[in-house]
C-alpha positions as CSV (number, residue, x, y, z in Angstrom):
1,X,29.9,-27.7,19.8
2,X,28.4,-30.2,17.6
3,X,28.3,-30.6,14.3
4,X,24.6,-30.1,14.0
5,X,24.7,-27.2,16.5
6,X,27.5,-25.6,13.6
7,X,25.2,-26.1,10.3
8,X,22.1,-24.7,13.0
9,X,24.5,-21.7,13.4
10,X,25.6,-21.4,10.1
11,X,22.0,-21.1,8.6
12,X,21.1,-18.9,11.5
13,X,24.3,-16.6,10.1
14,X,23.0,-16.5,6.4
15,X,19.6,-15.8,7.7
16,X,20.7,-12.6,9.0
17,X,22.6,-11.5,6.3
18,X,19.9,-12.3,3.9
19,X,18.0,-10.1,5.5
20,X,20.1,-7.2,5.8
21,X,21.2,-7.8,2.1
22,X,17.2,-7.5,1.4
23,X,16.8,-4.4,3.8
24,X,19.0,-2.8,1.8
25,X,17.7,-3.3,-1.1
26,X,14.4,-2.3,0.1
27,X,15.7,0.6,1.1
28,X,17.6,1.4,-1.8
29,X,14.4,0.6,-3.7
30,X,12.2,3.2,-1.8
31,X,14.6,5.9,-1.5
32,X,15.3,5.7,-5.3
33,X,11.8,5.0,-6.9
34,X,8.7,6.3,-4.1
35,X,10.7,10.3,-4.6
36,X,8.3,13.3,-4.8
37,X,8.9,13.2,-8.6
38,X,8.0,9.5,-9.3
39,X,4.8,10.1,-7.2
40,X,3.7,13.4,-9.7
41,X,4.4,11.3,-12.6
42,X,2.4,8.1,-11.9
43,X,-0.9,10.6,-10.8
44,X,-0.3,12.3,-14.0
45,X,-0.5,8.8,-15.6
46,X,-3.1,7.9,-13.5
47,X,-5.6,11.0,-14.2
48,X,-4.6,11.4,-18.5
49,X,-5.5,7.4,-18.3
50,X,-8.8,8.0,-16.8
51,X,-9.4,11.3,-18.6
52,X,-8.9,9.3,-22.0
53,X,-11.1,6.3,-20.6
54,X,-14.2,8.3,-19.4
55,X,-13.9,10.3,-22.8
56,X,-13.4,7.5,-25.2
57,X,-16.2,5.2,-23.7
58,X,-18.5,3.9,-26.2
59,X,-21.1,3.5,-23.1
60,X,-21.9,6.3,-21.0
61,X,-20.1,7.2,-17.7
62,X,-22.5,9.1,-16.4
63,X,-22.5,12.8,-15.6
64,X,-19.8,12.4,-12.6
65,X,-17.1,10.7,-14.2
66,X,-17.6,12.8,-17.4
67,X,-17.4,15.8,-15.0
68,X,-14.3,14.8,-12.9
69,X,-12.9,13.4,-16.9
70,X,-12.7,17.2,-17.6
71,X,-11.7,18.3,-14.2
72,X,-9.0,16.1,-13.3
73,X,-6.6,17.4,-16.3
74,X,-8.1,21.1,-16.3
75,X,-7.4,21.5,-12.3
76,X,-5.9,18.5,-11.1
77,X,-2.7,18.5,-13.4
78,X,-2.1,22.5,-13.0
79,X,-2.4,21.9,-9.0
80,X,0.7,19.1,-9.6
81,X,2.8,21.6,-11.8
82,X,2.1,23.9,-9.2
83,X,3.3,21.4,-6.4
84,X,6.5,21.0,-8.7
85,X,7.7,24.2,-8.5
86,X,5.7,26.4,-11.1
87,X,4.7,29.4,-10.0
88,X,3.5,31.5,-13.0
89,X,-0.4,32.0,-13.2
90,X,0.2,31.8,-17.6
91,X,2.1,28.5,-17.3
92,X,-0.5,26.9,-14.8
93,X,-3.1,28.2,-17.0
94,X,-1.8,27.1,-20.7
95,X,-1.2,23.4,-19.0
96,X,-5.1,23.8,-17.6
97,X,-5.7,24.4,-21.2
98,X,-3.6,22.0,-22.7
99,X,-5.5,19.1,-20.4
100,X,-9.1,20.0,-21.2
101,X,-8.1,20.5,-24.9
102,X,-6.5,16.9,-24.4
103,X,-9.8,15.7,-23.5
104,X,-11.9,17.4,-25.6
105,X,-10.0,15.9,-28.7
106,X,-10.4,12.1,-26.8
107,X,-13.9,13.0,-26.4
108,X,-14.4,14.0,-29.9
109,X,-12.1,11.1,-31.3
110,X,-14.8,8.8,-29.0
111,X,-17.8,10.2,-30.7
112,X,-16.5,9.8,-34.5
113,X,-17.1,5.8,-34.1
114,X,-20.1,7.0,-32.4
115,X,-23.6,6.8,-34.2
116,X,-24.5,10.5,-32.3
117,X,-21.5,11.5,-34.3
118,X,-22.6,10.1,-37.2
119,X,-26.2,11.7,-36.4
120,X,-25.0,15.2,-36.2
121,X,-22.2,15.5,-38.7
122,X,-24.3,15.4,-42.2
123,X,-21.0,15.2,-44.3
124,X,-19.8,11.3,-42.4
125,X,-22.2,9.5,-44.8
């Protein structure tokens, strides 16, 4: 064997166990961070950051995104919990409640730099 033939070898070697070393990692990765739990969090993130967005916006969204704004925490969150392992109706129903109320108070908090706001509420002079 020559001695090009060895260093073609010897890459070829490290290649490989590159690989497997980044496999492995990979796996490690997906089996530690894309769980069940992980997933529920980051829609939970997903639909409060919308929620907030559609609510707060100084321009209007339009009657579906204000719709699915409310929706998403009142029905969608609940149906997550419930996909966690909650089974009682009260608990489903205070987080339901909890999640529009959430809303509501982002809506309300987007209307006070609002001049609708401003329009209906005699006492912001």
């Amino acid at each position: 064997m020559s001695a090009s033939e060895a260093v073609k070898l010897k890459r070829l070697e490290l290649k490989a166990s590159r690989e497997a070393r980044n496999y492995e990692r990979e796996k490690l990765l997906m089996e530690k961070i894309l769980t069940p739990n992980v997933a529920r969090l980051g829609l939970l993130a997903a639909i409060i950051a919308y929620s907030t967005y559609c609510a707060r916006s100084k321009e209007n969204v339009g009657p579906v995104q204000s719709a699915l704004a409310f929706a998403l925490p009142g029905i969608g969150i609940p149906l997550i919990a419930a996909d966690a392992g909650i089974k009682d109706k009260f608990a489903l129903a205070a987080i339901s409640a909890a999640g529009v109320g959430y809303t509501t108070g982002q809506m309300v908090h987007g209307w006070s730099a609002d001049t609708l706001w401003q329009a209906i509420t005699p006492w912001n002079d």
